[in-house]
C-alpha positions, -999 to +999 in steps of 0.1 A: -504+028+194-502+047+163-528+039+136-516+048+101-515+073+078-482+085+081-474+094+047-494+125+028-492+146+057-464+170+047-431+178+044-419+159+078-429+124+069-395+108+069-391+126+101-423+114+117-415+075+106-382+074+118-392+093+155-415+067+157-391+040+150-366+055+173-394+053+200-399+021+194-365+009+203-362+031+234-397+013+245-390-023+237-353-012+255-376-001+287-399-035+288-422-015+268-434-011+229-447+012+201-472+000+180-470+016+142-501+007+120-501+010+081-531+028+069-548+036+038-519+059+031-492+037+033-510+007+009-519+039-016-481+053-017-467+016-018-494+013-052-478+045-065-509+063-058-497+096-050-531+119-051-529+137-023-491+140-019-479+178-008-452+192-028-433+196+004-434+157+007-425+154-022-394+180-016-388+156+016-383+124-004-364+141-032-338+152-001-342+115+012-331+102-026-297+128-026-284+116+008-293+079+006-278+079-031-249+097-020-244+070+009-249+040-018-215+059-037-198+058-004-206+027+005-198+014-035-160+031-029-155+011+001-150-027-015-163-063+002-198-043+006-227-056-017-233-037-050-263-017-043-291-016-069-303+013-086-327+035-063-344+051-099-343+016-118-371+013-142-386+052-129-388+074-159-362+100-159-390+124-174-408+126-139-399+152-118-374+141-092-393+144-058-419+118-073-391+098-089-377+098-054-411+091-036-418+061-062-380+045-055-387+050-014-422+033-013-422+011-043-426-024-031-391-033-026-379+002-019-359+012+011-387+031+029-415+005+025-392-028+030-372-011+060-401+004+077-438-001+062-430-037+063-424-041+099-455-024+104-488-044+110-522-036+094-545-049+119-532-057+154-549-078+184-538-062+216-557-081+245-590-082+237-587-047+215-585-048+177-565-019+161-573-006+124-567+025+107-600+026+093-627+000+109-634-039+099-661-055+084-674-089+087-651-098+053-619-086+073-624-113+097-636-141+070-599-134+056-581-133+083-563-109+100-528-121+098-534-134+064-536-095+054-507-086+077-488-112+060-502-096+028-488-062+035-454-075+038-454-099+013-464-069-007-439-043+009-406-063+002-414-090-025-437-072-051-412-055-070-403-088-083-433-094-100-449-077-131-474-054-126-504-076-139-491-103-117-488-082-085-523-073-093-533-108-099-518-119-062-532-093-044-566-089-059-581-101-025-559-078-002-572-049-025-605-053-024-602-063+015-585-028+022-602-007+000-634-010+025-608+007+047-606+037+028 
């Protein structure tokens, strides 16, 4: 069981997600599993709230961007494959390009947070243990807690299609629910 906060820890983050992703399949491939929580962290980079990024995280998702690009031109060359969207679309070209990069990866929608952060629960029931980055409160449990798992997804893959004010608007109640987790 690992409980969140995977992101703002470094220069290894991408590393760190995708060993623990890799685990997971080599557990559930042994009868077993690996439990990946979304923290504080993960909700703050997926609301492009990068405070206490490192510049060598940022320097990791700037890497990230030039490979994954570079495998979107290959793949574009190849025919029959779907078109595959702008990673920077609608990122100003004036930031500097390990947060344009960092923005693309967690945005809702992006590759990081739809592929992995998604997939990832915020509160899990494990026999008759609760696991949470950060504690519960009498309000977590008057929501629900698959309504904000459900949330967090919802919010992880879908978002981008909304306007900001919207997205806002939707999630007002998941907000205010996870920032007593902070």
């Amino acid at each position: 069981m690992q409980v969140g906060d995977l992101l703002d820890r470094g220069g290894e983050e991408l590393k760190v997600i995708y060993l623990l992703e890799k685990l997971k399949l080599e557990a559930q491939s042994a009868g077993g599993d690996v439990h990946v929580l979304n923290g504080n962290h993960e909700i703050m980079n997926m609301e492009g709230d990068f405070r206490y990024v490192t510049p060598a995280g940022l320097n990791d998702f700037r890497n990230w961007a030039h490979w994954f690009t570079l495998g979107n031109v290959l793949k574009d060359k190849c025919g029959g494959l779907t078109k595959t969207p702008d990673l920077f679309h609608s990122i100003p070209v004036s930031y500097p390009e390990g947060l344009r990069a960092r923005i693309a990866a967690l945005r809702p929608g992006g590759p990081i947070s739809s592929r992995f952060l998604a997939n990832h629960h915020t509160v899990l029931v494990v026999g008759s243990s609760v696991f949470v980055h950060g504690g519960l409160l009498p309000a977590h449990m008057d929501y629900g807690l698959e309504h904000i798992n459900q949330e967090v997804i919802i919010m992880s893959v879908m978002a981008h299609q909304l306007s900001f004010e919207t997205f806002r608007c939707c999630f007002r109640d998941l907000f205010r629910i996870l920032c007593t987790m902070r």
